[in-house]
N, C-alpha and C positions, 0 to 999 in steps of 0.2 A: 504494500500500500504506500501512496505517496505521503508525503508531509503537508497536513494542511495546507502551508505556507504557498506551495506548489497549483492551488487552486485557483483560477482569476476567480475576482469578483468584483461585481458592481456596486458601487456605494453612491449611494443617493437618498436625498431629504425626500421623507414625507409630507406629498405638500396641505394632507389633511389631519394629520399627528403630530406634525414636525418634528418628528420620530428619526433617526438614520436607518437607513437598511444598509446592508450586505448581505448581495441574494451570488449564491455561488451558481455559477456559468454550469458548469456539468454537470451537477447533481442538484434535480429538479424540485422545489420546495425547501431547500436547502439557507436559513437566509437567519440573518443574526441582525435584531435590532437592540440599539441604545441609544444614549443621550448625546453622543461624539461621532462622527466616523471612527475614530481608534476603535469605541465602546463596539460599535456594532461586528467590526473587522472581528478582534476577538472574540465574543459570541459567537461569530458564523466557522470560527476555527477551529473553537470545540465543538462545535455542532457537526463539524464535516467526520470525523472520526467515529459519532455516532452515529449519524445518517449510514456509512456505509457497512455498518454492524449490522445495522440491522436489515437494508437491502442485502446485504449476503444471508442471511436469516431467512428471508422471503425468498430464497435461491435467484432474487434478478444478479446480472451482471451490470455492473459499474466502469464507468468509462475511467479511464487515467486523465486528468487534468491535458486540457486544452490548452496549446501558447496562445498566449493572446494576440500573436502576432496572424492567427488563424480566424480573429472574431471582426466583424466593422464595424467598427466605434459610433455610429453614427449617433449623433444624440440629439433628440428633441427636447424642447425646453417649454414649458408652459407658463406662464406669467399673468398675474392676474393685469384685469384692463387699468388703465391710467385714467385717475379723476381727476377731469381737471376744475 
């Protein structure tokens, strides 16, 4: 198994919690929120070592961490309207 560390992941504000996420890329439902990006990164680091306990458990197969050099970044941004 890889080292969490080894997983990309996405981190992004909730923009109805204003929550952080870190939702990991290759392993689906995989995703660690807190109060910081750091807070949420770690949550979703120990989260990945259990997520793949327990899909091996469920006998699925588990991908190996994706580079990120494999994923398009494209990012949308949503913003609320301007009062003038």
């Amino acid at each position: 198994m890889k080292a969490p560390d080894d997983y990309p992941m996405l981190v992004y504000r909730d923009s109805d919690s204003g929550d952080w996420v870190a939702a990991v890329f290759d392993l689906p439902g995989c995703i660690g929120v807190g109060d910081s990006p750091e807070e949420a990164v770690s949550v979703a680091r120990t989260f990945i070592g259990h997520w793949i306990e327990s899909a091996r458990d469920c006998g699925w197969t588990t991908r190996q961490p994706t580079a990120i050099g494999d994923y398009d970044l494209t990012v949308s941004v949503k913003t609320p309207p301007c009062k003038s």
